[in-house]
C-alpha positions in Angstrom: -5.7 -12.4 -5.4 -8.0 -10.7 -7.6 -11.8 -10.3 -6.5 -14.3 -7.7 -7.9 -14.4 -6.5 -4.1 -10.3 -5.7 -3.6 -10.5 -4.6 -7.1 -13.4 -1.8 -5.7 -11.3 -1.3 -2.6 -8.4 -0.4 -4.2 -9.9 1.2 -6.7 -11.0 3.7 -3.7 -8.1 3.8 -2.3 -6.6 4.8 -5.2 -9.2 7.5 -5.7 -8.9 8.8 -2.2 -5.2 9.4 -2.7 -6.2 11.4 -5.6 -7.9 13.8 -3.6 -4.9 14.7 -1.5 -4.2 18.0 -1.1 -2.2 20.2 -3.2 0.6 20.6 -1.1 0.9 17.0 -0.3 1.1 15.9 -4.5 3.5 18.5 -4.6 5.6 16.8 -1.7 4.7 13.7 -3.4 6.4 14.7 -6.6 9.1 16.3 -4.6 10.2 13.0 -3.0 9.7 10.9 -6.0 12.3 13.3 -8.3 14.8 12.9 -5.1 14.9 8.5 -6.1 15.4 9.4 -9.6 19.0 7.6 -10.2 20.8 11.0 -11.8 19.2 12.8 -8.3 20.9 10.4 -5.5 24.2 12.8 -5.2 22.1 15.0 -3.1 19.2 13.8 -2.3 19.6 13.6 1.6 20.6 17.4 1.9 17.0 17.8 0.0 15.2 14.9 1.9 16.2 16.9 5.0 14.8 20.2 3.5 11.5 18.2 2.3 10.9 16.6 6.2 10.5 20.1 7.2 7.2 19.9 5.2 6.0 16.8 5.8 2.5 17.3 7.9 2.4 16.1 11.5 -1.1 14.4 10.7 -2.0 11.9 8.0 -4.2 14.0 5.5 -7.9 12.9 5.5 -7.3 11.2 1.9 -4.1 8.8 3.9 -6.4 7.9 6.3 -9.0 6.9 3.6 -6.7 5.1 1.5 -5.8 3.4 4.4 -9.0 2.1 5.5 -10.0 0.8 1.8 -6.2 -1.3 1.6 -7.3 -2.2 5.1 -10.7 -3.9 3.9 -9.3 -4.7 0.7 -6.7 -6.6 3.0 -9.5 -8.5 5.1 -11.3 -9.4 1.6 -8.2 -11.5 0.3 -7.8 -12.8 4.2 -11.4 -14.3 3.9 -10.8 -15.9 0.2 -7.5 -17.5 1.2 -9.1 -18.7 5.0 -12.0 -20.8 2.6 -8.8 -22.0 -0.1 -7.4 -23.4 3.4 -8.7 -26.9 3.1 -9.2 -27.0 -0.6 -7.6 -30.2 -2.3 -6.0 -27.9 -4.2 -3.5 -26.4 -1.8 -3.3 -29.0 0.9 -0.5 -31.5 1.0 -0.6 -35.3 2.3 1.6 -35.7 5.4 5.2 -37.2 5.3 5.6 -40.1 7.6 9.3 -39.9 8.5 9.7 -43.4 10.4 9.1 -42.4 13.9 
């Protein structure tokens, strides 16, 4: 579901993660080049190394992201709650012979 407002929501989201700090896209990076097919044969020996690093708080730009999916979330709610009784998607009821 595609609305001008969840596109601007995620859109936000998107450009809070972007402002994540330095360390963070680093251990972003670091995690994505561990599921990398040719990295698998030692990837938990790393994973373990890279959890040491992880940070015990969600960085200020998680916690943003988070609240525009959140809202973009609620916007595709409200469109589908008002498609709930549209013609469209509602379907005649079966009589099975009671």
């Amino acid at each position: 579901m595609s609305t001008e407002e969840v596109k601007q929501r995620v859109h936000k989201a998107l450009t809070a993660l972007e402002q994540a700090p330095d360390d963070i896209r680093e251990l972003e990076a670091q995690i994505a080049g561990l599921l990398l097919p040719d990295a698998k044969r030692h990837a938990d020996s790393a994973f373990r190394a890279l959890v040491q690093r992880v940070p015990e708080r969600e960085p200020e730009s998680f916690v943003a992201a988070k609240r525009a999916l959140i809202e973009a979330m609620k916007s595709v709610a409200r469109v589908l709650s008002h498609m709930w009784d549209d013609d469209r998607y509602t379907r005649a009821g079966f009589d099975f012979g009671e």
